[in-house]
Each structure stands twice: as structure tokens, then as C-alpha cells.
N, C-alpha and C positions, 0 to 999 in steps of 0.2 A: 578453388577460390574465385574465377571467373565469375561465376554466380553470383556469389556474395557481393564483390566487387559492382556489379550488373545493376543488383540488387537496391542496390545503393544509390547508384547513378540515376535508377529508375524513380527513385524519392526524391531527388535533387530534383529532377526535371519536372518532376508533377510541381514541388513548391513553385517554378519558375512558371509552367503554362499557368497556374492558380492567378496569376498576380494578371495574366492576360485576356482569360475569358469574363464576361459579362458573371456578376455577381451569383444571378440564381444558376449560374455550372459552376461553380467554384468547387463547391462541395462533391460535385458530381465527377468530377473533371479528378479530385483527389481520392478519391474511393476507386477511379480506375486504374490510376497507379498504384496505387496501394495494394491492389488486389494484384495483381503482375508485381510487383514487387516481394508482395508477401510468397508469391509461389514459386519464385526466383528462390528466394531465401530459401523455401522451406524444401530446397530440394536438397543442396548442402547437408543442410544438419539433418534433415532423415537420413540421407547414405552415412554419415557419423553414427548417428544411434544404432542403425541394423548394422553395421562392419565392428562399433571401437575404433574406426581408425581415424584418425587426424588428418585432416587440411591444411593447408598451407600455401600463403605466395610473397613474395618478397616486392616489395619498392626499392631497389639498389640504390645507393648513393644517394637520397636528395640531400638536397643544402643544409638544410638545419638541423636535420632528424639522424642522416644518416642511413644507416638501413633498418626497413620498418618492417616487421615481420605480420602480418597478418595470417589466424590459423582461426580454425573452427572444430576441437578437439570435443571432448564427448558435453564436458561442463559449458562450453561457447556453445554445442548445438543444442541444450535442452533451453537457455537462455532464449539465442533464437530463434526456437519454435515460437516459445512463450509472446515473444517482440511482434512476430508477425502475425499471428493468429489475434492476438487481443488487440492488435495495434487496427487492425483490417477490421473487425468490427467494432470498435471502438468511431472508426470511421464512417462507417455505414449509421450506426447511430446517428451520428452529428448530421446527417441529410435529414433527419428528421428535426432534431432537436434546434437545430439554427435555423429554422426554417420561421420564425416568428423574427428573426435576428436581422434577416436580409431586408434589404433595400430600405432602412432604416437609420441608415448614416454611421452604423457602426464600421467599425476597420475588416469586412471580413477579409481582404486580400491578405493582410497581413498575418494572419490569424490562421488563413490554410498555410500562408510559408512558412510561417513558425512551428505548425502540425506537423508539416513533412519534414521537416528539421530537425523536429526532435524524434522522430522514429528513425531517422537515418542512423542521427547520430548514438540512439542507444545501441544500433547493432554495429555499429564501430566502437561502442563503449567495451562489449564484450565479444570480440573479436582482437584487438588493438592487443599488439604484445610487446610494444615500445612504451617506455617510461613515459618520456613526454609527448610523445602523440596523444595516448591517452589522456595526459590531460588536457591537451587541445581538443579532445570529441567530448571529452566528459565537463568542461566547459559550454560547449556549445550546445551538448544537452540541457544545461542548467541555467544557460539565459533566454532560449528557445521556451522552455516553460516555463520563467518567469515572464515573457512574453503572451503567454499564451493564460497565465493565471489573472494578468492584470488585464484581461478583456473588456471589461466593464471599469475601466481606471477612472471613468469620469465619479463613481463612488468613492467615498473616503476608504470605507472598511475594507473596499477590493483593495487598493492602491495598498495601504497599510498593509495589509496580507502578503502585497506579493515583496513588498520593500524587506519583509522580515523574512520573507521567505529567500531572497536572494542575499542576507548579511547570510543567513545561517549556510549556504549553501558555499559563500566564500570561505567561511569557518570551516570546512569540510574541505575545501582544498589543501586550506591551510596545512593539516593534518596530513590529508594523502600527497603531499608536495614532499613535507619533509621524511614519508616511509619512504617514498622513490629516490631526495637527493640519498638518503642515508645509505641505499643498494645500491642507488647507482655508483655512489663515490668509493663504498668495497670491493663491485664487482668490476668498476672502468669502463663501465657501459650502459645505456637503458633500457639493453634486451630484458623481457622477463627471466630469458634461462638463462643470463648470467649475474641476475638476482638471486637465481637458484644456484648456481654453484657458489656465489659467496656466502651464503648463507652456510652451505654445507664444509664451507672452511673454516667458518668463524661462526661455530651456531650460537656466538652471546648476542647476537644479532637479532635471532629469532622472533623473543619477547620483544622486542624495544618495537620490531619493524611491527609485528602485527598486532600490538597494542596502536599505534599510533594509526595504522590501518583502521584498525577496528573504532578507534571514532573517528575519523575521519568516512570511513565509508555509512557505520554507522549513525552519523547525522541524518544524511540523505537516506537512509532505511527506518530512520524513527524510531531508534531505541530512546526509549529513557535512560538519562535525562536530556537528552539532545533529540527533541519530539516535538516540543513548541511550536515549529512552524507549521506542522501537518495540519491540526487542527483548526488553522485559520487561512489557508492556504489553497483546501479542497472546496471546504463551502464556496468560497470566492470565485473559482476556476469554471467554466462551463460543465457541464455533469459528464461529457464526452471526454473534458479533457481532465475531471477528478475520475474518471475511470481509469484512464493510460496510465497516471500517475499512479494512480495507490494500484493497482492490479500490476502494474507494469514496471514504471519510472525507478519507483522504491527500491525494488527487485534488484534493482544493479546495483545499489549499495550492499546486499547479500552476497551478489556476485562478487565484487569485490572481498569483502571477507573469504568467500572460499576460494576465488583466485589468489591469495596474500599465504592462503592456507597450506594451497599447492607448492608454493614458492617455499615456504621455512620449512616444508616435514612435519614429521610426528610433534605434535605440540605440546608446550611443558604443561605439568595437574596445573601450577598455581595461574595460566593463562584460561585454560579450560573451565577453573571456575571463577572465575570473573566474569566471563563468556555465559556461563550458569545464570549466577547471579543478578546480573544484567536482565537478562534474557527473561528468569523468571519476573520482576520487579516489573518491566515490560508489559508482560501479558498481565497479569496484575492490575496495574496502575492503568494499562489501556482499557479493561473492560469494565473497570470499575468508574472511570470518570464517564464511557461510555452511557451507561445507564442513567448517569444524571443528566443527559443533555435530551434536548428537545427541538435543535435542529435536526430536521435527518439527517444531512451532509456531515454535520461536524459528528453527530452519534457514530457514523459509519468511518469516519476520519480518525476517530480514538482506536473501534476497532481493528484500525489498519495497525494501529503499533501493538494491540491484545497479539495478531495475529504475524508480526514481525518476530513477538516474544516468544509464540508459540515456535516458528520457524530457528528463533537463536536459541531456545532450549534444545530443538531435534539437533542443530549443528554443535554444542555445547558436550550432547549425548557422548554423540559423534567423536567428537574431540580428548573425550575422558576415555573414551575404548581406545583408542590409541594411546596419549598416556599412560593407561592400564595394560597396552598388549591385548585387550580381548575383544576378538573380529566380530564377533557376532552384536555386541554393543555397538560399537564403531558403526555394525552396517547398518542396524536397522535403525540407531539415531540419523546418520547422512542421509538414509533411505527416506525416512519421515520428512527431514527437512526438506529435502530436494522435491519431493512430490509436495510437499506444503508448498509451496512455491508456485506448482501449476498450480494446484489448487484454490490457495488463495487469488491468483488471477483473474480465475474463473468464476467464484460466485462474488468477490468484493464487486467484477464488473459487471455480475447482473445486478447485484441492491443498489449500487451507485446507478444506473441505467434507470432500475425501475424508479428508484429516487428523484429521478429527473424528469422523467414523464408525470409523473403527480405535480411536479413543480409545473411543468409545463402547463396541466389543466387547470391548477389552483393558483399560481403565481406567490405562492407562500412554501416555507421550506418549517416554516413552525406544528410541528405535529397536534399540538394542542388544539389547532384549529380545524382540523380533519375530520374525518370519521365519516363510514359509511360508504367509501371509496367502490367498497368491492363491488355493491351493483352499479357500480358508474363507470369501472373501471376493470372490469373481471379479470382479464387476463395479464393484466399488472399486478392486480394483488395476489394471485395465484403464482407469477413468476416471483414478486417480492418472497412469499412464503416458501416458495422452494430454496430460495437463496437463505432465506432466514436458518431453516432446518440444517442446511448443508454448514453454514459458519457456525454454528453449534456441534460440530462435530457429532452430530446424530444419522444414524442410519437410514435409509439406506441410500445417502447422499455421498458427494467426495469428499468430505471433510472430517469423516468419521475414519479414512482408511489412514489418511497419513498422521491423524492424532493416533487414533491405536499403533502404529508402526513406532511412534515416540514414546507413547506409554509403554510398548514390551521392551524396548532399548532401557527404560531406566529398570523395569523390571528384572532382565535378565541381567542385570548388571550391578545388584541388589546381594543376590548368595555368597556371590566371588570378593565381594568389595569387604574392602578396609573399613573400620569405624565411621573416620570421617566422611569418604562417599556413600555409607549405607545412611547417615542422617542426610547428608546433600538430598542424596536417588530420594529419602520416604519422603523428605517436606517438597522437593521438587514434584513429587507424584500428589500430593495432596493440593500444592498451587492450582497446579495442570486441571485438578478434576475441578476447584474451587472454580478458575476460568470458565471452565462450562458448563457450571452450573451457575454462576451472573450470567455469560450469555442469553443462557435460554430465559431470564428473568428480561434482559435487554431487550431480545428479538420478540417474545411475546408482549412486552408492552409498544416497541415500533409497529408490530401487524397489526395486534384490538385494536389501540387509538387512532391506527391512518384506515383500516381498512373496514373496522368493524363497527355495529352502533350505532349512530344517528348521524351527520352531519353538523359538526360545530360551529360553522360559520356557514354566511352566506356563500363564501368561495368553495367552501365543500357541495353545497347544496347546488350549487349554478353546474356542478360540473356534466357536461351532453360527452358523453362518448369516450370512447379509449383513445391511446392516440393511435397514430398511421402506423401502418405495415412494418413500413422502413424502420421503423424502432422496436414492433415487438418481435422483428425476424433476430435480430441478434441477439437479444435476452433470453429467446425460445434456443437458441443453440444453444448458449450457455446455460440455460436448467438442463436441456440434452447433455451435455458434457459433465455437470455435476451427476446426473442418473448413473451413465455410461461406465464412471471411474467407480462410484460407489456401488457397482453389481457386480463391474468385469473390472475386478483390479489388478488380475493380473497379468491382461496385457499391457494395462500401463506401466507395470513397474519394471514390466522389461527394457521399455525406452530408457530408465532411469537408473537401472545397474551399471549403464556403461560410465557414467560420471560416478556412481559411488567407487565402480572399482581404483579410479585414479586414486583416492584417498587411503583404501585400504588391500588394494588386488583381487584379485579377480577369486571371489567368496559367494558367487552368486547360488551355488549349489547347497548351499549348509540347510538339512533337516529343517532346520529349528524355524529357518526364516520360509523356506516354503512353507510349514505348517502351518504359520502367522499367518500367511498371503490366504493359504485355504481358510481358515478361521475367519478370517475377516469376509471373504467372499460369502459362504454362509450364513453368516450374520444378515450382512447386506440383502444376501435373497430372500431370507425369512421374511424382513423388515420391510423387502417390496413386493412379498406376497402379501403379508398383513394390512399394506397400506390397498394395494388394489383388491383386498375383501371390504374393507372398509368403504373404499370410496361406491364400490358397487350396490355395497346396504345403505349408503347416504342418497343415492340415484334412486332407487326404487323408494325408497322415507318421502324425497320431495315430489315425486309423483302421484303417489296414497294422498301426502300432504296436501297436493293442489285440489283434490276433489272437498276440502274442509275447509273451511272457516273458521279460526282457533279462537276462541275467547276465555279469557282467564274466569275462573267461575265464580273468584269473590270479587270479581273486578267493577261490577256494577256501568259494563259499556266501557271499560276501557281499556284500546288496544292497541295503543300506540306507544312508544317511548319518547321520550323528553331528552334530549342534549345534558342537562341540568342533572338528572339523574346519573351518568354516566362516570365512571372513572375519568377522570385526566392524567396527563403523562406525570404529572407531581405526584397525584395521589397513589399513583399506583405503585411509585420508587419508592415512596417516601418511608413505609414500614423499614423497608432496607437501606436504605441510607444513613435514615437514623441512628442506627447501630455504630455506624462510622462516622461519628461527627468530626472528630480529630481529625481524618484525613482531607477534609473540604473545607473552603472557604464557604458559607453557606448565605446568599443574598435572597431574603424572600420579598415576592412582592405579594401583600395582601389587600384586598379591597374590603371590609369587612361591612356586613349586611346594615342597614340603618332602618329596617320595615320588616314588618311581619313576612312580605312575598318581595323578597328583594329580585331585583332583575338583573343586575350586571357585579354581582359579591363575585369575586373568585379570590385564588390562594395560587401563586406562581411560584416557584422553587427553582434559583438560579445558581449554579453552581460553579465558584471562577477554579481555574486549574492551578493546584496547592503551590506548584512549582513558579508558574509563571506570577501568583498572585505574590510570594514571598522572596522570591530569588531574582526573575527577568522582570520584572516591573520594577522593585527597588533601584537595580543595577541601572536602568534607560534611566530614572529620574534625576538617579547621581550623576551620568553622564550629562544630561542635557543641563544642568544646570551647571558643570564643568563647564562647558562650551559656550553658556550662557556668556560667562565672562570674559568673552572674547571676542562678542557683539559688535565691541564697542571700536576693537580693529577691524573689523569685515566691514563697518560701518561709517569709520570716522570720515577724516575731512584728504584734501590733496596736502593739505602741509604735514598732515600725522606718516602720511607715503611715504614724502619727502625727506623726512628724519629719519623713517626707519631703515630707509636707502644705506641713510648718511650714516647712519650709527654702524651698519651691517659693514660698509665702507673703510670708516675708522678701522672698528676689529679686525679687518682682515688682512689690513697696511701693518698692524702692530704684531700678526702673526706673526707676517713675510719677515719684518724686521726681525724679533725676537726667534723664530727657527730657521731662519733663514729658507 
């Protein structure tokens, strides 16, 4: 635990030199702690993963806490992998991308302490095995990046963003305050394992604690209906730091669930589908508002919670095999999820990366105005489309292994099952494929309109060049790391057995699930030999191609395209959206033609989110106009003070009198 420990210190101290070196090392200065820190950590939780065994070191006696256990067990080491790998490049990014930012009056000092602050503190978020310790890191993760989301505070809409994002994130406390008073006050303690033995004395405990758990942690992980803040929250945030966030930050609200999980045991059917339920509605509800939106930030922000749902369906799986008794369900749901987990990491944080570098050349985040990116920008739209393919769960990327390891968990869990889970397992299996197949309707309309086509504005057309090194070095690892999982699965999933077996023991040998692990490896390699025949007959096409000059034959000279002719991000949803008018609030903005050859007619499709239009906007209006009428105290004069002194005065004389 020395390491971790180290690890730690070593973040600390990069935020403190940040605050001291001249502006343009700030970033340089924190990418070098970062990276020592990161390989500090990552020594820990490697010897965890290759042994099973567990870490551990005590802080005896402090004052407040008492004794604070810190341990890094199999599910603490796949967490910290996750923290320090995406955190370290996540970092190296931001030398690129704040590079337009410095010596510009902005706060960078602040901004790197806040950076290193919150990667400390998520790996004490998931490390931490004292009640309220952890809420003292899991606090200071959660003002650290509402620090870090209101960088540009001098905007309304950032400011907004991050104020909704910090009510919702104390709303999460709320929650996980009173799962911890409740065990602590059973068990007489804020150890987690004496969580776990009262639990195991009193299991009517179970439900109550990891319901209350489960939204409380689930806030901060953006299940619906507690998702609100994500998708006004990422756009806002620098694109470095909407990476750490949805790839990362989220992440430990999962953790949390299946830390809570560890603690009650085997959990009861009617928790597990709630958990279902949830979970499905989730991936649902996020891929479908996804499709309507036409920022990239906030498109990519919905599919953070498509991709949370996906993650609480595989732990949901998971959770029904256990209630059910049957291992094989149990593993390959936990398996799914847990590798969903890296996974989604990994390519949310190269689309969020590549996402940020277009902004960076265009200074617009509206995709509408795009197009034609890819010879301006080749090796971002190239890394976009890798990442696009892989969060579609399509081969031969990482995002196809750990969906298919969820799809065979409901499968195999389908012959054996009761009435009631054989409808759950078929409509959850039909959700699941319904998600990706919106996806692929989502990610094919964000690559055509940003990448392909004409140029729809001048800010598309003005764009010279890709951006720096420095930023396509981390998105190039991360397409790396999506190839790597989706060909050779399975030496990833070895890392990942040591944490499923906490849940269900040590099952890593069963037939059924190596044959999956094979099955999917195959697939995978068909899929990247077919893609490198292809790409190979596309190379020699533009070679032939270069030596011709193409002209259409009834074109009578013409061979160029129009902006005007092209699909737009509305036109292209809109066949599909249509169908679900009931689910959306539907704002169109129309300019309608007034001339034979109109020049600036367009048709815009704005889409508010159902929830927050009917439910979290009502709710704010009622309140503020509660408070309204209260103006008038906050506001009055020194004699209205003065009496309310005196009245408060009186009352309290008439107490004392009356009860003595």
C-alpha cells in the first residue's frame, strides 16, 4: 500500500508545484507527475490482478476517523488501473488542448490543482474502506470537478452547468450518507467489513442499504432518472476534462454499486430487477436523446448514460445469477460489466478527445456546421471512426467483446429461468440489440456530417491542418487499445476474473464461458481480416483513381458538390425520430424559402430532454418563485432586522417561561 500511498502524494505535489511554475509548464509540470504517479499506482493493482490477493495498510488511531483501512483488492485494482491510465493521458491531451487557453487571463493554475485533485482523490475514492473517509475523498472529488467543469465560468451556460451539476452531486451524498449512517449505526463502526458483518446478521438491511446505495451512487454514474446533470455538465467542462469525467469520474459511481454489492451478498430477484429495469431504460433513453442532439459534446454526454445502462444491465445479469444460484449467468453478466467498464474508458475517451480537437480547429461544437473535416483533418476523423465502430459494439473493436459477454449472460439464462425472467432476459435482449442499432444510426450521422461532404460553414472550410502530436499521441493509443481488446480478448479478461470471482468464486474454468472468450476472438479476427482486405482494395482504387479524372456523364461539366445539397444532422434523424414523437419535446427552428434560389432557407430540429422539460424545469420554477417571496426579507430595511430579533426574542422568553 506504500505505492498507492506514494502515489498519491505524488498528485498532491504536482497540484502544489502547478500553482508555482510560470503558466506555459503548468501543463508540462503536471503530465510529469502524473506519469510517476500513474506507474506508482499501476504497480499495486498489477501484483493484485496476476496474484488475487489483496493490499492493505492501516492509519491507526487518527482523531476523527479512527482507524482507516486502505486496501486495493481485486475490484480496487481494475478501478485503479482504469484511474491511472486514462487519467495520464487524459493529461497529455490537455498540453495540447489548453494551449490556445494560456497566457490569456484564464485561471490556469487553478485548474491544474483542481486536475491533480481530482485524480488523487478518485483513487482514494476506490481504495478508501472507512465510511466516512470516503465521504471526505468522494467529496473532494466532486468539488475538484465542479472546479474544473466551471473553467470558462465567466459564460452563463458554463456557470449554469456546473451549479446543477454540484446541487445534483450533493443529492448523491445525500443518499450515500444515509447507506453508511444506516451500517454504520448496525455494525458500531465505519469499517466497510463491519458493514459486512452486520449485514450478514441482519440481512433486512440488505435492500434498504443498497437501494439507497444504488441512487446515491447512481447519480454520479447517470442512470436515469438521475442523468440531468451529464448532459449539460460535459459540454461545459474542457474536452480533457469531459474525457476523465465520463470515461473515468462516472465510473466510481459503478464502483460504488459493486463495492455496496460486496458488502450485502447474494442479492435479492426484486433488487436485481430494479437494477434490470433501470439499467435497461438507461441505455434506452441515452441513445435515443443521443441521436437528436447536434452538439458533439452533449451527443457523446447522452451516450455516456446509453453506455452506464449497458454496464447496469451486465451488473443487473450478474445479480439475477446470484439470486437465481446459476454461476455461469452471474459470471458472464459481472464479466461483461466489469470489462464494459475498461472499455467504455477507452473509446468514450478517444470520441471526447477527437471531439475536442475539431473544436479546437472550428471553434464550434455544432455539427451542423461541419463537414468535409476528413481532408483537413485525416487522422482525427480516422481516430473519431475507430472510436465510433467500437461504442457500437461492432467487431473487430472492444466494445463488441464485452456486449457479447452480456448478451450470452441473458442468453444462457433464458432455458433455466422462470416465466417472469424468461420475459425480463427476451425484452432485455431485444432493448440491448435496439441500443445498437440507434447507435450505429447516431455514430453514422456524427462521422457523414463532421467528417464527410462539403464544408458547411466558413469555419469548416478555414480549417489548415490536424492538430499537434501531443494530442493525436493519446487517441492513437486509445484506437490501439480498442483494436488490442477486440482481437486478443482474452488476455484481457484474465485481468478481470480476479474481481468477478469476489462476487461469485473462483468459476473462471467453466466450458461454456471459455468457449464464449473463443467465439468472440474469432469473430473479432474474421472482422480484422476483412476490414484489412478491404482497406487494402480501397489503396490501390485511389491510386488507379489518381491517374483519372472523374466526371459524371450527364453532368454537362459538373463536378463539384454544394453544402446545400447535402444531408444535415436534422435531416438525417429526422425519418427516425419521427416515429417517436411522444417521447420528445420537439422545437423546430425553420427559415422557410421566400425566392425561387433561396440562400440561407434551412430547417433546424431541436430536441429538449422529456425529463428535464416536464419534471426538473417545472420543479426549479416552483421553487424559485417559493423563494421569490422571501425577497422581500433578504431585502428589507434595518427596522424589519430589528423586529425579527425582537419577535424571535419574545418567543424564546415565553418558551423558557412556559417549559421551563
Amino acid at each position: 500500500m506504500e505505492y498507492l500511498v506514494l502515489s498519491i502524494e505524488i498528485l498532491l505535489f504536482g497540484a502544489l508545484a502547478a500553482l508555482l511554475v510560470k503558466e506555459d509548464f503548468k501543463l508540462k509540470v503536471c503530465s510529469i507527475f502524473t506519469l510517476f504517479a500513474s506507474l506508482t499506482a499501476l504497480y499495486p493493482a498489477g501484483y493484485v490482478l496476476f496474484t488475487g490477493e489483496t493490499l492493505s495498510g492501516y492509519f491507526e488511531n487518527t482523531p476523527l476517523f479512527g482507524e482507516i483501512l486502505l486496501a486495493i483488492d481485486p475490484l480496487s485494482a481494475i478501478f485503479v488501473a482504469v484511474i491511472s491510465v486514462m487519467s495520464l493521458l487524459g493529461v497529455i491531451y490537455a498540453n495540447g488542448y489548453m494551449k490556445p487557453y494560456l497566457n490569456k487571463g484564464m485561471n490556469t493554475s487553478s485548474h491544474c490543482f483542481f486536475l491533480m485533485l481530482l485524480l488523487a482523490s478518485m483513487l482514494g475514492v476506490v481504495t478508501v474502506q472507512n465510511g466516512l473517509f470516503f465521504l471526505i475523498v468522494w467529496e473532494l472529488m466532486s468539488l475538484s470537478s465542479f472546479f474544473l467543469v466551471i473553467f470558462e465560468g465567466e459564460k452563463k451556460d458554463v456557470l449554469k452547468a456546473g451549479i446543477k451539476y454540484l446541487i445534483y452531486m450533493h443529492f448523491s451524498v445525500i443518499f450515500i450518507m444515509a447507506m453508511i449512517a444506516l451500517l454504520a449505526n448496525a455494525s458500531g463502526s465505519f469499517s466497510f467489513g463491519g458493514f459486512t458483518e452486520a449485514v450478514a446478521q441482519n440481512p433486512k438491511l440488505a435492500n434498504i442499504a443498497f437501494l439507497l446505495a444504488f441512487v446515491g451512487f447512481g447519480i454520479k454514474a447517470g442512470f436515469v432518472p438521475f442523468h440531468n446533470w451529464l448532459p449539460d455538465a460535459h459540454p461545459a467542462a474542457p474536452t480533457h476534462v469531459s474525457g476523465i469525467m465520463s470515461g473515468v469520474m462516472i465510473k466510481t459511481g459503478i464502483y460504488g454499486i459493486l463495492r455496496t454489492l460486496l458488502i450485502i451478498g447474494v442479492p435479492s430477484k426484486f433488487v436485481s430487477y430494479v437494477v434490470l429495469v433501470i439499467a435497461v431504460i438507461s441505455a434506452l433513453y441515452g441513445v435515443l436523446y443521443a441521436i437528436t442532439q447536434h452538439d458533439i459534446k452533449r451527443l457523446l454526454a447522452y451516450h455516456s448514460i446509453e453506455n452506464i445502462g449497458i454496464i447496469g444491465i451486465g451488473i443487473a445479469i450478474g445479480m439475477l445469477g446470484l439470486a437465481y444460484g446459476n454461476n455461469i449467468v452471474a459470471l458472464l453478466g459481472f464479466s461483461g460489466a466489469i470489462l464494459h467498464v475498461i472499455n467504455h474508458s477507452i473509446f468514450k475517451e478517444l470520441l471526447f478527445f477527437a471531439a475536442g480537437s475539431t473544436y479546437i480547429k472550428t471553434h464550434t461544437r455544432n455539427i451542423e456546421t461541419l463537414g468535409g473535416l476528413i481532408k483537413k483533418m485525416p487522422y482525427t476523423a480516422l481516430l473519431f471512426i475507430i472510436g465510433s465502430v467500437a461504442i457500437c459494439g461492432l467487431p473487430p473493436f472492444n466494445g463488441f467483446i464485452s456486449e457479447f459477454l452480456i448478451y450470452a449472460g441473458m442468453l444462457q439464462g433464458i432455458p433455466s429461468s422462470e416465466m417472469g425472467m424468461f420475459i425480463t432476459l427476451v425484452i432485455s435482449i431485444g432493448a440491448l440489440a435496439m441500443v445498437g442499432t440507434m447507435a450505429v444510426l447516431c455514430f453514422s450521422k456524427a462521422s457523414g456530417i463532421m467528417f464527410l461532404g462539403e464544408p458547411r460553414s466558413e469555419a469548416a472550410a478555414d480549417v489548415k491542418g490536424d492538430v499537434s502530436s501531443v494530442m493525436i499521441l493519446p487517441m492513437s493509443i486509445l484506437a490501439l487499445f480498442t483494436l488490442l481488446i477486440g482481437v486478443l480478448p482474452q488476455y484481457v479478461i484474465k485481468f478481470i476474473m480476479p474481481p468477478v470471482s469476489q462476487f461469485i468464486g473462483n468459476q473462471t474454468a467453466l466450458p461454456i464461458f471459455e468457449s464464449a472468450i473463443s467465439l468472440m476472438q474469432t469473430v473479432s479476427i474474421c472482422f480484422a481480416v476483412f476490414f484489412i482486405i478491404l482497406a487494402v482494395f480501397l489503396v490501390i482504387r485511389f491510386f488507379i483513381n489518381r491517374r483519372y479524372e472523374e466526371h459524371c456523364t450527364w453532368g454537362c461539366g459538373y463536378n463539384r458538390a454544394n453544402p446545400h445539397m447535402q444531408y444535415t444532422a436534422s435531416s438525417y434523424a429526422s425519418p427516425f425520430i419521427s416515429t417517436l414523437k411522444p417521447l420528445f419535446k420537439r422545437v423546430s427552428h425553420i427559415k422557410k424559402p421566400k425566392e425561387l434560389f433561396p440562400k440561407d432557407a434551412y430547417y433546424e430540429l431541436e430536441i429538449e430532454d422529456i425529463e428535464e422539460a416536464y419534471i426538473v424545469n417545472p420543479i426549479v420554477k416552483w421553487d424559485e418563485k417559493l423563494l421569490a417571496k422571501f425577497e422581500r426579507i433578504q431585502n428589507g430595511n434595518m427596522q424589519q432586522y430589528i423586529l425579527f430579533g425582537l419577535i424571535f426574542l419574545v418567543l424564546a422568553i415565553i418558551r423558557l417561561i412556559i417549559w421551563g
